[in-house]
C-alpha positions in Angstrom: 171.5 101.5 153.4 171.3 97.8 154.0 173.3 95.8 151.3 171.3 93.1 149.7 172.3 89.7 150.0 173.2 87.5 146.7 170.2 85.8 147.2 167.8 88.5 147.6 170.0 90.6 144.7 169.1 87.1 142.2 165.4 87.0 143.5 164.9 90.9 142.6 166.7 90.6 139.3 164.5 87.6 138.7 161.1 89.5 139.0 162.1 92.5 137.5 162.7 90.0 134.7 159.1 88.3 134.6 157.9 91.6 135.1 159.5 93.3 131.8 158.5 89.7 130.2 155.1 90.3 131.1 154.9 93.7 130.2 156.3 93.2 127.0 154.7 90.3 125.7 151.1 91.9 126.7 150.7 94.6 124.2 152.3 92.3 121.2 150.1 89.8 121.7 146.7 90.9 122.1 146.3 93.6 119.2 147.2 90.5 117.1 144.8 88.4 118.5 142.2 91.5 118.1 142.7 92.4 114.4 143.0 88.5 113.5 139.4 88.3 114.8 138.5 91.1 113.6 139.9 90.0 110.0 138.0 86.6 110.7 134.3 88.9 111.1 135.1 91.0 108.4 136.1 88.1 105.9 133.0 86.4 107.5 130.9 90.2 106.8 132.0 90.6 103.0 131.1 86.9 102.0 127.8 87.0 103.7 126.9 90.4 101.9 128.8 88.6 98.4 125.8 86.1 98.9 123.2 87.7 99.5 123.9 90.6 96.8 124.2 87.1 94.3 120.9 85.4 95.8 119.3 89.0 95.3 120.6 89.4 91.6 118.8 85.7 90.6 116.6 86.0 88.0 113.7 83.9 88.5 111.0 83.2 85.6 107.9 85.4 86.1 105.7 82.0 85.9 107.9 80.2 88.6 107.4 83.2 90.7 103.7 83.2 90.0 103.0 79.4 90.3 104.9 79.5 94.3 101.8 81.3 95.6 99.2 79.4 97.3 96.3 79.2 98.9 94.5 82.9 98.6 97.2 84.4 97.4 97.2 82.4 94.3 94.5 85.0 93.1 97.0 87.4 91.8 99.0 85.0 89.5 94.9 85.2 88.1 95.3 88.9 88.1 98.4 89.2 86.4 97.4 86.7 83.9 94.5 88.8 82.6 96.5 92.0 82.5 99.1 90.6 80.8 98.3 87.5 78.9 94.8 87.7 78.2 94.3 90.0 75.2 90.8 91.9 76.3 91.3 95.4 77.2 91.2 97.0 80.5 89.4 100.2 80.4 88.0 100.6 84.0 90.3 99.4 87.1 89.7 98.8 90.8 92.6 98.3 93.2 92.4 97.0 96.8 92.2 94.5 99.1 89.6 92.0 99.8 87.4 95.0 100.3 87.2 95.4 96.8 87.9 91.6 95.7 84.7 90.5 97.4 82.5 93.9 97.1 83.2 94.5 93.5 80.9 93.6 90.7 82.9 94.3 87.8 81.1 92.4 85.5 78.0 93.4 86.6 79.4 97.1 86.8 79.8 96.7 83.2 76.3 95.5 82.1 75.2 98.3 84.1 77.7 101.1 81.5 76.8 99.0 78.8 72.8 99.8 79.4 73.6 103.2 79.4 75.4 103.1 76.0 79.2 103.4 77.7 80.8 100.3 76.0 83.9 99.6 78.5 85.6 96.7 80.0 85.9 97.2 83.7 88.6 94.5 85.6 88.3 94.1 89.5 92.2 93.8 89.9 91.6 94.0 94.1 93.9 91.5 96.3 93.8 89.5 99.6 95.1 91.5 102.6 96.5 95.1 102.3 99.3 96.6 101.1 100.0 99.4 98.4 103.9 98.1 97.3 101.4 95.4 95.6 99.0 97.9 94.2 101.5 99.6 92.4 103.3 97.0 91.1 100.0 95.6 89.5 99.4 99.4 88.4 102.7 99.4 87.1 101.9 96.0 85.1 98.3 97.2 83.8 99.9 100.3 82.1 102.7 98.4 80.2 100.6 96.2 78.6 96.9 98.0 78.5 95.5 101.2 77.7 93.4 102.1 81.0 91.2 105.5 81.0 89.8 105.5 84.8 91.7 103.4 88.0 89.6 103.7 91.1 91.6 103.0 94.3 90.0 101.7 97.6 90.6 104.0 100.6 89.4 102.6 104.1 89.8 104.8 107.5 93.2 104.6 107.6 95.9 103.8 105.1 97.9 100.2 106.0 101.3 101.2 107.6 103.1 97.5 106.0 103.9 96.0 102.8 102.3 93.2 101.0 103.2 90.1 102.2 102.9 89.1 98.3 105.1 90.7 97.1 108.4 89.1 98.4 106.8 86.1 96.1 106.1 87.6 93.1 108.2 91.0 93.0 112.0 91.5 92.2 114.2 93.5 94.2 113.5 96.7 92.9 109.7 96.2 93.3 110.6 95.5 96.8 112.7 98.6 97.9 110.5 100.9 94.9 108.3 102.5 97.7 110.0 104.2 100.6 111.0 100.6 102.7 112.3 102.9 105.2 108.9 103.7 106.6 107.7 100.0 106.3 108.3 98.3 109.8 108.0 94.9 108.1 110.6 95.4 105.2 113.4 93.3 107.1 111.1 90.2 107.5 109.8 90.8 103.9 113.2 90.8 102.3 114.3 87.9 104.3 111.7 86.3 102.7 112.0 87.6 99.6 115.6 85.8 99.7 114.1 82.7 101.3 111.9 82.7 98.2 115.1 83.0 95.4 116.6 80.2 97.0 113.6 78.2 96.8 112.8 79.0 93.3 116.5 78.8 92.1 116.9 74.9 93.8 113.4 74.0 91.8 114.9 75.1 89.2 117.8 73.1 89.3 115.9 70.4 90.5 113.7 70.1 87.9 114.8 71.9 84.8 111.6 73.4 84.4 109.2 76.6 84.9 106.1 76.4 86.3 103.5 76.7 84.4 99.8 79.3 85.2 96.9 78.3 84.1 95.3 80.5 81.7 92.2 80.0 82.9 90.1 83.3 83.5 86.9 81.8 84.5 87.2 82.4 87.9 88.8 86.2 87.7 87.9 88.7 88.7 85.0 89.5 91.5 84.0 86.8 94.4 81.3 87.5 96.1 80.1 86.3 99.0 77.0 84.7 100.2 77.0 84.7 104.2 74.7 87.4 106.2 76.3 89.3 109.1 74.2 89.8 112.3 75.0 93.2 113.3 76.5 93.6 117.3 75.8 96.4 119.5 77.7 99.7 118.3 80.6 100.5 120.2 80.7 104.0 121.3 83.6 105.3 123.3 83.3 106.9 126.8 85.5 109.7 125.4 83.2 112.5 123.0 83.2 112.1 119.8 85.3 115.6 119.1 88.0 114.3 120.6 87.8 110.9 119.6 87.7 112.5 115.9 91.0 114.5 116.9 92.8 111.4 118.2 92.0 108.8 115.5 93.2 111.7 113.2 96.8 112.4 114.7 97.4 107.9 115.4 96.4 107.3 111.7 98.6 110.6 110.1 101.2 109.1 111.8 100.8 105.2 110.7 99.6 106.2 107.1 102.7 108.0 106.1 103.8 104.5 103.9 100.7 104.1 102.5 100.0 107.6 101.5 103.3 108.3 99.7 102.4 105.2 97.4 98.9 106.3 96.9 100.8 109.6 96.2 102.9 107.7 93.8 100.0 105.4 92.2 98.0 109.4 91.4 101.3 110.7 89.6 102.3 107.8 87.4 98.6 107.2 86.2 98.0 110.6 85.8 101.6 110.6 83.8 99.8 107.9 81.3 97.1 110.2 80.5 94.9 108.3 82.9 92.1 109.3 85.3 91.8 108.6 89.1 89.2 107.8 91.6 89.1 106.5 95.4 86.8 104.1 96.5 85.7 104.3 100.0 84.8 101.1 100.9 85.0 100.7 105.2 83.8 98.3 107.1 80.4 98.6 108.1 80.3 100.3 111.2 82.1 102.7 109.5 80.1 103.7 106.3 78.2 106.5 108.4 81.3 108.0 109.8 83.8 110.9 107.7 86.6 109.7 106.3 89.3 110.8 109.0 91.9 111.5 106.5 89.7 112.8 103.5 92.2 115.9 102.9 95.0 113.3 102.1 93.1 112.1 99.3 91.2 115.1 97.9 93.9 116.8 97.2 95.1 113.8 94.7 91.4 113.0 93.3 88.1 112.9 93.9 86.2 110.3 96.1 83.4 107.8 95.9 81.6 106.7 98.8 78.8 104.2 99.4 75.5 104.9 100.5 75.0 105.5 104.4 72.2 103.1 104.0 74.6 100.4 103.6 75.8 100.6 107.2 72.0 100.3 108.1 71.3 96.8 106.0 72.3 93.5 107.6 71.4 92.0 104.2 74.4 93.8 102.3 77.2 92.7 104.7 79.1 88.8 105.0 80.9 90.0 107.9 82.1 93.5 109.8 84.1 94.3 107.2 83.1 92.5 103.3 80.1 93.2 101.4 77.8 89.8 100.5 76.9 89.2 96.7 73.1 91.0 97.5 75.4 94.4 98.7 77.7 94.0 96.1 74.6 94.1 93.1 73.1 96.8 95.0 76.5 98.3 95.2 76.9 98.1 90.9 74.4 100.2 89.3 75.7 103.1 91.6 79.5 102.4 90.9 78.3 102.5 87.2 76.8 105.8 87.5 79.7 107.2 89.0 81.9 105.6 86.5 80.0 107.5 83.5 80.4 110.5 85.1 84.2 110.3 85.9 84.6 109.2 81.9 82.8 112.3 80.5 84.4 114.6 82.7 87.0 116.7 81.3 89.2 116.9 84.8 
């Protein structure tokens, strides 16, 4: 074997050196700079969820909640003001969307039981745009502070598959996550807002020292018809028959209805809990009113169903658009709701 040379003997000693340097310094160094950043995230992690869980826990007044609504939403601080400030009872109750709030006679509903000797005070309590998290929290509201007999709950083709977008406004966190969120594809966004909206409300507050104040007014409450006359389009028929059409509509709405349903579900159970009665309301848009209800066995199982006339889907004269009854199909609609009403009261189911 060939003898190194002094020089070549330094220059090996010299790398194994580095080498071992290297090697050593390597693992000591990078798990600390690993679980330092990691300690740095989850520091970062806890503080953000510290905040938000405090931002969550705020307790807002009820009227500044109420008074940050606007525009049509402002309605329901006018609902929630009748049910729970203004001291005339609530004996009949519609819930819905603007279905209801624009088709729904409920003062004229209540001449028409008052004509036939059944002296009750009937409240259209329906809402802008869909969602049922809203419908029971109003439900919820009306049986603390009234005594209802009868609630009759719209039901359109299909049961909407999101939340209110209300409801972040006006709700606390529990109202938010009462109803199944997991099956609400629009719970994130809502509960961001929701937080967006306890910041907001909390720096007024602040601010200015002071609640909002609602107006008590109820002269506007309740129904809003509507005065405009649809001109009917061409029907739409599909190239597919109607068997199958039937079978497909069926198996798309089952599966985006399963939120709405359970609170439907939810909305039967705790009224029938108070001792009071429950109805559905179909109320689809017109080219609808002819057809079945797809998902009728969902709801007959929970109560029993009122739908309109088939000669509504027929009259140009009873519509303001595709999908609202005008103030002529909403009187025409009232003296049939009121018989239906007086039925459901003398009943003994």
């Amino acid at each position: 074997m060939k003898k190194l040379s002094t020089h070549e003997q330094e220059s090996f000693s010299s790398n194994i050196k580095v080498k071992a340097k290297t090697n050593s310094d390597i693992p000591a160094f990078l798990p600390q700079t690993k679980r330092f950043r990691l300690a740095i995230i989850g520091a970062f992690l806890s503080g953000l969820l510290l905040v938000i869980i405090v931002i969550t826990l705020i307790q807002i007044p009820e009227a500044q909640r109420y008074g940050s609504l606007k525009g049509d939403m402002s309605r329901i601080s006018k609902t929630h003001q009748r049910i729970v400030n203004n001291p005339t009872k609530i004996d009949v109750a519609f819930f819905g969307s603007s279905h209801t709030l624009n088709g729904i006679a409920d003062n004229k509903i209540q001449v028409q039981l008052a004509s036939r000797g059944v002296n009750v005070s009937v409240a259209n309590l329906g809402a802008t745009w869909m969602g049922r998290d809203l419908h029971i929290f109003l439900l919820r509201q009306l049986l603390a502070n009234k005594h209802p007999r009868l609630i009759i709950i719209e039901v359109n083709e299909h049961e909407y598959p999101y939340g209110h977008v209300a409801l972040p406004y006006v709700g606390s966190f529990s109202d938010l996550v009462c109803c199944r969120p997991y099956l609400d594809p629009q719970f994130p966004s809502h509960f961001a807002l929701y937080l967006k909206q306890q910041l907001i409300n909390s720096v007024q507050l602040l601010h200015n020292h002071k609640v909002k104040v609602i107006s008590n007014d109820m002269s506007d409450f309740g129904w809003v018809p509507l005065n405009q006359n649809y001109t009917f389009g061409a029907s739409k028929e599909s190239i597919l028959p109607r068997t199958l059409m039937k079978h497909l509509k069926f198996r798309f709405y089952s599966m985006i209805s399963s939120y709405g349903l359970g609170i439907v579900d939810d909305m039967v159970k705790l009224a029938h809990a108070n001792g009071v009665k429950v109805a559905f309301l179909y109320l689809p848009e017109y080219e609808n009113v002819k057809k079945p209800l797809i998902l009728i066995g969902s709801y007959t199982k929970l109560a029993p169903i009122i739908k309109i006339p088939e000669y509504f889907g027929d009259n140009p004269m009873f519509w303001n658009d595709e999908a609202h009854l005008n103030q002529t199909g909403s009187l025409a609609l009232a003296p049939i709701l009121a018989n239906d009403i007086q039925k459901l009261l003398s009943s003994s189911n």
